[in-house]
N, C-alpha and C positions, 0 to 999 in steps of 0.2 A: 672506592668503587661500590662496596656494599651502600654508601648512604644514595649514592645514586642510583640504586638498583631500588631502595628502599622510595626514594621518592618518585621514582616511575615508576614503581608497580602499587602506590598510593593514586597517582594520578590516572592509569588505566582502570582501576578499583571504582574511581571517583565516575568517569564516563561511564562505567558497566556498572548499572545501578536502573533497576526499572521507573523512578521518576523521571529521571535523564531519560532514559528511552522514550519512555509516554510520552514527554513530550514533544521529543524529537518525531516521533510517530501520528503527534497530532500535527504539526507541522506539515509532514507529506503530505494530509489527508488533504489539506490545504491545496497542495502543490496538483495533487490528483482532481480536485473537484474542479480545480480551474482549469487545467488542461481537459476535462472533457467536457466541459461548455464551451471550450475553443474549438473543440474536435465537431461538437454540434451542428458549429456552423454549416458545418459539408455534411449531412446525413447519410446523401450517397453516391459514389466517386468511383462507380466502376468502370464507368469508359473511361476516365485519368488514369484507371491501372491498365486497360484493355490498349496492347501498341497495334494492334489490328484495327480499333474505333475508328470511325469515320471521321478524317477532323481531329484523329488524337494530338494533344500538343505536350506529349512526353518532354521535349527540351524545354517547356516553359516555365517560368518562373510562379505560377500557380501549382503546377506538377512538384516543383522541387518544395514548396512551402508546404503542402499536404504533406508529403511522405516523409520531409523532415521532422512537422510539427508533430505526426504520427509516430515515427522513433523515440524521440521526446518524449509521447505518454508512455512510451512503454516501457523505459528506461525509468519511467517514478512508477511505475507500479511495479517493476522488476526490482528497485531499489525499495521498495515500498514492503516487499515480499521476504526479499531475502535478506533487509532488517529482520527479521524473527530470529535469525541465529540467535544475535545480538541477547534477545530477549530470552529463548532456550540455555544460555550461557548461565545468564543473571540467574534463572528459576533451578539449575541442575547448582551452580554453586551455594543458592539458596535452602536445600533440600538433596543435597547428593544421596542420602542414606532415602529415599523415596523414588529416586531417578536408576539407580545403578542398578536393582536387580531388575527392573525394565529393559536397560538397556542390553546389560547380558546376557538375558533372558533373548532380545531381538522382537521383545513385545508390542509392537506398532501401536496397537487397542489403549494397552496401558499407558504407552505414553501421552499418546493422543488425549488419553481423560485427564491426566496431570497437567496438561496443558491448557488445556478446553476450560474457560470459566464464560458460562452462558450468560451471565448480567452483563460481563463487561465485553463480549459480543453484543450485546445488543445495545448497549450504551452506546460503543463506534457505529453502529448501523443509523441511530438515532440523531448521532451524530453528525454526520457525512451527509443525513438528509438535510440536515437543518440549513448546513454549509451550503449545501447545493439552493436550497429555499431564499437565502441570504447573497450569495456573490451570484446565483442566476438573474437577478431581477436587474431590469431597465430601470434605472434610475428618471425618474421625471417629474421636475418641480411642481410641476401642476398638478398633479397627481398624487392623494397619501394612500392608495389603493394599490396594487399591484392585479386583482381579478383574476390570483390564481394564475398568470403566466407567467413563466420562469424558462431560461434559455436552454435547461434539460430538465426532466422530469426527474423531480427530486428524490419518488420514489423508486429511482431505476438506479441511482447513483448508492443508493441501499441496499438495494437486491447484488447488484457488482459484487458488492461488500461481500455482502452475507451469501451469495452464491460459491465467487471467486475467490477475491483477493484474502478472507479470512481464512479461508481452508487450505488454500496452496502457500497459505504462510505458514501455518500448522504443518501440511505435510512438508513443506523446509527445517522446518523444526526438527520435528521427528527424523528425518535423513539428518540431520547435522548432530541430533542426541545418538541414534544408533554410530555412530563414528566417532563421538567424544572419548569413547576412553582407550582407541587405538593408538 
């Protein structure tokens, strides 16, 4: 029993490890930048939500692809997000004697700066644009140009980043560290 114990918790060891993560993380980014160049397509779909519209066609199979294909991002950016435990784990087993009087403390600020590395913020932001510059563009043989158009605005899929999706992963963090050693 003990070697089995001894080689799954070598094997959870080996998944919970911030390489593994990163890259799993870049991954999503992946999953996210595509999903909102598909979301592009439809910029704006308020009579498909409005069942009063003139004309609404709530039971149609354009209705049902929207709000499906729209659950779908939200579910990788919600996956996207609440990865950070994951990474809060890796950093508290990494640094317990750093994390712990933070977190008995109930110190949000503190953790928050433990957490917080501004380069590699801005590396993912730099990142996810490029992504966006790369999987947005029309492909056209004829063409070695692209003229600057891209199917969402790459610098908007950065700002997401660095508005949202970075901060509401931090403040996951932090709610997952304040609870760690309950």
């Amino acid at each position: 029993m003990a070697d089995f114990e001894t080689a799954e918790g070598s094997y959870v060891d080996s998944l919970l490890n911030l390489e593994s993560l990163r890259k799993s993380l870049v991954r999503q980014e992946d999953t996210i930048v595509f999903s909102l160049i598909e979301r592009s397509k439809y910029p704006i779909n308020s009579p498909l939500y409005d069942d009063k519209a003139p004309g609404n066609l709530s039971a149609s199979l354009l209705d049902f692809f929207i709000k499906e294909s729209e659950a779908l991002q939200a579910k990788a950016l919600s996956r996207r997000i609440h990865f950070g435990k994951f990474v809060a784990e890796v950093k508290f087993r990494d640094a317990p004697d750093d994390y712990i009087p933070a977190i008995r403390a109930k110190d949000r600020e503190a953790l928050m700066k433990l957490l917080t590395f501004q380069s590699v913020e801005e590396m993912i932001k730099k990142r996810v644009e490029k992504k966006a510059m790369i999987f947005g563009q029309d492909v056209d043989l004829n063409q070695n140009d692209i003229n600057g158009k891209y199917k969402v605005n790459p610098s908007i899929v950065s700002q997401l980043y660095g508005e949202w999706v970075i901060p509401l992963t931090k403040y996951v963090q932090v709610e997952y560290l304040l609870r760690r050693l309950d």
